[in-house]
C-alpha positions in Angstrom: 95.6 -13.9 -1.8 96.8 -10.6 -1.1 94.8 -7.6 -1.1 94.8 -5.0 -3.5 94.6 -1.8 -2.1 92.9 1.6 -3.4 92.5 5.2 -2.0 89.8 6.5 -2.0 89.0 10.1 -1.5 85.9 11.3 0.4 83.2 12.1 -2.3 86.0 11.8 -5.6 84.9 8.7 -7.9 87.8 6.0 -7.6 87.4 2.8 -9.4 87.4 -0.3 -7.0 89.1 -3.5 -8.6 86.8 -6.6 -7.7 84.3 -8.8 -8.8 80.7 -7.5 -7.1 77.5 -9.3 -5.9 74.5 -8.1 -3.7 73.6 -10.0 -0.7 70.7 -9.6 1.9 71.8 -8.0 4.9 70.3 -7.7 8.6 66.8 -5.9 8.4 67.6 -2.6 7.4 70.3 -3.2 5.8 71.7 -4.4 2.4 75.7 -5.9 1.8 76.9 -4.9 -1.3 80.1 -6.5 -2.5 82.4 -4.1 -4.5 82.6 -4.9 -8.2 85.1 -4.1 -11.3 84.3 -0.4 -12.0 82.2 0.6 -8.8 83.5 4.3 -7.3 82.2 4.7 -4.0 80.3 7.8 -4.9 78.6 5.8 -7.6 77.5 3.5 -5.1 76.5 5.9 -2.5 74.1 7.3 -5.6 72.7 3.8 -6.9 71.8 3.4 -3.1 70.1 7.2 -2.3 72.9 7.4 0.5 75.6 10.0 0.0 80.0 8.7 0.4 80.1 10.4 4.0 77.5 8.2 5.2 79.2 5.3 3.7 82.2 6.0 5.1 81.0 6.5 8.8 78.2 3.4 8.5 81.3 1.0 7.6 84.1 2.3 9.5 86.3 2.4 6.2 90.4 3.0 7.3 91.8 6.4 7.1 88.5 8.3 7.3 87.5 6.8 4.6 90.8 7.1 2.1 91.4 4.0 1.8 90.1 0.7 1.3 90.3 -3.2 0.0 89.3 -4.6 -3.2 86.5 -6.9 -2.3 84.7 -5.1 0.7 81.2 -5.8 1.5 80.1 -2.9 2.8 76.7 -1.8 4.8 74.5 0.1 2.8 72.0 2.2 4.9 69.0 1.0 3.3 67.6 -2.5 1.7 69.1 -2.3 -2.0 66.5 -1.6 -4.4 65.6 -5.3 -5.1 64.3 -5.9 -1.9 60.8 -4.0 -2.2 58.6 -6.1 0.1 59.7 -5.9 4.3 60.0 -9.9 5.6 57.5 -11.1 7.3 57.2 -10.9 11.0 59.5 -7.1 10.8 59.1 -4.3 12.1 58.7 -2.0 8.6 60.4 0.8 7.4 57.9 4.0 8.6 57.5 6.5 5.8 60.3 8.6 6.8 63.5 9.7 6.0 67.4 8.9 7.6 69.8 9.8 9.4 73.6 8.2 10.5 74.3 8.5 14.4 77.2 8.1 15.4 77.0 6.8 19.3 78.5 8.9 21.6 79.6 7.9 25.3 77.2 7.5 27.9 74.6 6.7 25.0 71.9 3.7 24.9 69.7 2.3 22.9 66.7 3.6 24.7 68.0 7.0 25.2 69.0 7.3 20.9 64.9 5.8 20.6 63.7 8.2 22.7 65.3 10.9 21.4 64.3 10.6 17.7 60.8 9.1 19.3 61.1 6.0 18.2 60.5 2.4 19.8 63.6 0.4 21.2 62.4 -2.9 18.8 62.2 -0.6 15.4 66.1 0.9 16.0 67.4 -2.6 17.0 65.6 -4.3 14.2 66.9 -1.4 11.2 70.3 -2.0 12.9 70.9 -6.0 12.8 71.2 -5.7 16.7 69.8 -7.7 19.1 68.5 -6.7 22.8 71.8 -8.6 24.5 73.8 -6.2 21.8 76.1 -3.8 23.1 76.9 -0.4 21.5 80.0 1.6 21.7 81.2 5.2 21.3 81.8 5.4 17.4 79.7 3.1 16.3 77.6 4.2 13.3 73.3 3.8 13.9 70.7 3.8 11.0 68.1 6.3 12.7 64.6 7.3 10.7 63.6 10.5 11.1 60.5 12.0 10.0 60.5 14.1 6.6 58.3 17.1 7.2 55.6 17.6 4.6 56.5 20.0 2.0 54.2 23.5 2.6 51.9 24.0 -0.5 52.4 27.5 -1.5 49.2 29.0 -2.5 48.9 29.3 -6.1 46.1 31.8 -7.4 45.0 31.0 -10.4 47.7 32.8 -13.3 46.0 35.2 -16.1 46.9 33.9 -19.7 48.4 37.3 -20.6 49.8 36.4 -23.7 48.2 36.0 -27.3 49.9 34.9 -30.9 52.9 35.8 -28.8 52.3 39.0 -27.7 51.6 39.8 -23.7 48.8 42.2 -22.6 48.5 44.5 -19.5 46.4 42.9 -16.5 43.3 45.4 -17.6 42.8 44.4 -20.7 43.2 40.5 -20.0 40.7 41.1 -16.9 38.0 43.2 -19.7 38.6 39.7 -21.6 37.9 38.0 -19.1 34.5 39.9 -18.4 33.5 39.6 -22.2 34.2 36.0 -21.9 31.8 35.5 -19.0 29.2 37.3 -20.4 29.4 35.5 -23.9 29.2 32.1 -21.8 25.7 33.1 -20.5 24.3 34.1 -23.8 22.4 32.2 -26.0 23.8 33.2 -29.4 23.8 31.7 -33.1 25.3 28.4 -34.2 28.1 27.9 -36.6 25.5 27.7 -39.8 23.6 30.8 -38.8 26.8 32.7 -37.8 28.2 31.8 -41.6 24.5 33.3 -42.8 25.1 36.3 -40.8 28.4 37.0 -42.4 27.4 36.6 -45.6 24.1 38.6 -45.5 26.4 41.3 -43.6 29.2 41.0 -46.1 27.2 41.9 -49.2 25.2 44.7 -47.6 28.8 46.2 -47.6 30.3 45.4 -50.5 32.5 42.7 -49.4 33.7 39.8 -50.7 31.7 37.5 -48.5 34.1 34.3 -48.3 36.9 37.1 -48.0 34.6 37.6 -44.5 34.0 34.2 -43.7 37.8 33.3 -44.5 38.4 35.8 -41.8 36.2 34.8 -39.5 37.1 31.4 -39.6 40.7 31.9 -39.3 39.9 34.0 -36.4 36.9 32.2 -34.3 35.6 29.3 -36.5 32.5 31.5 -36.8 31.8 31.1 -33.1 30.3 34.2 -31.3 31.4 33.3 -27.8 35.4 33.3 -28.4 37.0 36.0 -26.5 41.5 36.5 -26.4 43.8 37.7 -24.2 44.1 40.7 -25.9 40.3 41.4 -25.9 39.6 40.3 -29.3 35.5 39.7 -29.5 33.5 37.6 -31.1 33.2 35.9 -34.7 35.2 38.6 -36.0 37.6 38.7 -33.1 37.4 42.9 -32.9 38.9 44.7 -30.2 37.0 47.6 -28.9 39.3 50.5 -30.6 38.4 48.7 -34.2 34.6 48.8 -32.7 34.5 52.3 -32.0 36.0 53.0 -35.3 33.3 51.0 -37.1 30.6 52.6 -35.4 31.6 55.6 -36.3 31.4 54.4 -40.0 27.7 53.2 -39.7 27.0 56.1 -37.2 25.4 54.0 -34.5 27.3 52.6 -31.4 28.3 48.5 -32.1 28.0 46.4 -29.2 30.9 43.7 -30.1 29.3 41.5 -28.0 26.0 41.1 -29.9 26.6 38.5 -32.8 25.2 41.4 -35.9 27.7 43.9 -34.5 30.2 42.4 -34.0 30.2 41.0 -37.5 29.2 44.1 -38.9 32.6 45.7 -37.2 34.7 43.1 -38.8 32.7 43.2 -42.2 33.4 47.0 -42.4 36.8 47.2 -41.3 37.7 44.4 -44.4 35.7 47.1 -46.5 38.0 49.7 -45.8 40.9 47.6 -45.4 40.6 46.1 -49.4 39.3 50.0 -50.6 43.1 51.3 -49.3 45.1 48.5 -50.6 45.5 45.0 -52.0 43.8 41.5 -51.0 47.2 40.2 -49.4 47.8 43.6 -47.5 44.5 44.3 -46.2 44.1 40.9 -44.9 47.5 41.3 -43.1 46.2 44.7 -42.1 43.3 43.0 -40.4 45.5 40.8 -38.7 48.2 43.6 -37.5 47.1 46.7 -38.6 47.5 48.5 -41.7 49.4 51.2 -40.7 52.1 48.1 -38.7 52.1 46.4 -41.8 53.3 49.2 -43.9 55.9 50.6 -41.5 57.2 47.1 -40.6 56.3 45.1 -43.6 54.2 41.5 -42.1 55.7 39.7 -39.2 56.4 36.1 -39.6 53.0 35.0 -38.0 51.4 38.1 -39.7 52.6 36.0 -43.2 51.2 32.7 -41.7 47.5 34.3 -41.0 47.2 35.7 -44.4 48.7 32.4 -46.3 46.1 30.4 -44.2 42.9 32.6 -44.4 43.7 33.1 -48.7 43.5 29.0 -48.3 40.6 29.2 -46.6 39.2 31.7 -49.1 39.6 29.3 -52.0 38.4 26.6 -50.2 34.9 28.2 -49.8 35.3 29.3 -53.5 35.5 25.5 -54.2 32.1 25.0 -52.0 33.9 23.7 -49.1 31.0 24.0 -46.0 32.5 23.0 -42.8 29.6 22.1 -40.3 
């Protein structure tokens, strides 16, 4: 039967007319028989080789332009069947490869030495035998070792961002601060935090599951919660807000002690529902009263005040989450 005959450019995907099987090979080595469809790159992927190596390791005519429907060619690697190394090899070391091409005046035990490894491994990856002879041109399967990858030293990254806003490295760091000092503290459970608000709440006026609406949307009623942006506490009060408040009940609030800090919040909601109405001042609480009014609510501004008004009605309907 005449051959068929295809060109094949170095590294271009050309179909190669011919029916295709995998055979074992030499130790080392797999033979793969081209089938209908296979490019040459395609096979060079499928393999982890690349169409240059290919081309050198089987010789292929015309530097590689041309070549034969039907070709078994070398592959520089078992194929991907082939997990387990035969009994009685030498196995692969964890390394990676290279193609020599044998140059004159070259032997086996100079091409071992110089990539330092033993004579047996480099006969045994190439199908050769001690009696073999090499030649100038001839393509070798050489391991080489792959160096280990450097770590690069990775501090440990600030979470600078917060309901998708990002705060300066000072502010994050007084979080961070707060935080640690909350995690040392013993401080109120949920159920006495909830009394808390609601003692607080009508000793001001407020609408007491307005403030535990709040404070659940904001900390679950947990004292210890601290946020990038230096939010504190059950009533998740940044420290500007704090000093604000204390200058309402003329006494400085510590935000970190649970009755202050839900004393801030509890009087900023007074003041907030005083200057306008229930939807605004809980969006006010959320991103300021003076924002909400320039800007009108920002999409997540309108998500916090739809949630904590659910909220707000739940606990009107006696709902007393533990």
């Amino acid at each position: 039967m005449r051959h068929k005959v295809v060109r094949i450019l170095t590294g271009i995907a050309v179909p190669l007319l011919a029916a295709g099987v995998i055979t074992a090979g030499s130790p080392g080595f797999g033979h793969y028989k081209v089938k209908s469809g296979d490019t040459l790159s395609q096979i060079a992927t499928r393999y982890g080789t690349t169409v240059k190596t290919l081309v050198a390791l089987n010789n292929l005519p015309g530097n590689g332009n041309a070549i034969y429907a039907g070709a078994v060619l070398s592959l520089p690697g078992k194929p991907a069947q082939q997990t387990q190394p035969r009994q009685g090899r030498p196995t692969q070391p964890k390394a990676g490869q290279i193609i020599y091409i044998v140059k004159s005046g070259d032997t086996i035990d100079k091409i071992a030495k110089r990539y330092r490894v033993t004579q047996g491994y480099l006969l045994s990856v190439n199908g050769l035998k001690p009696s073999s002879h090499i030649y100038a041109g001839k393509p070798l399967r050489v391991p080489v070792p792959v160096p280990k990858a450097k770590a690069k030293p990775v501090g440990k990254k600030k979470n600078n961002t917060f309901a998708g806003r990002t705060y300066a490295d000072h502010i994050v760091a007084q979080a961070d601060k707060n935080r640690a000092t909350l995690a040392k503290r013993k401080l109120p459970t949920r159920a006495q935090m909830r009394a808390l608000i609601v003692s607080t709440a009508h000793k001001y006026g407020v609408d007491p599951e307005l403030a535990l609406a709040v404070s659940w949307q904001e900390s679950g009623w947990k004292q210890r919660v601290v946020s990038p942006a230096n939010a504190i506490g059950a009533m998740q009060v940044i420290p500007s807000t704090g000093r604000f408040a204390s200058s309402i009940v003329g006494r400085n609030l510590d935000l970190l002690k649970p009755l202050d800090n839900v004393t801030a919040g509890v009087v900023l909601l007074d003041r907030l529902t005083a200057a306008a109405k229930l939807d605004i001042a809980v969006a006010g609480y959320y991103q300021g009263l003076g924002g909400v009014r320039r800007n009108g609510m920002y999409p997540d501004t309108k998500l916090y005040v739809t949630s904590v008004l659910r909220i707000k009605a739940q606990l009107e309907n006696g709902w007393n989450p533990r």
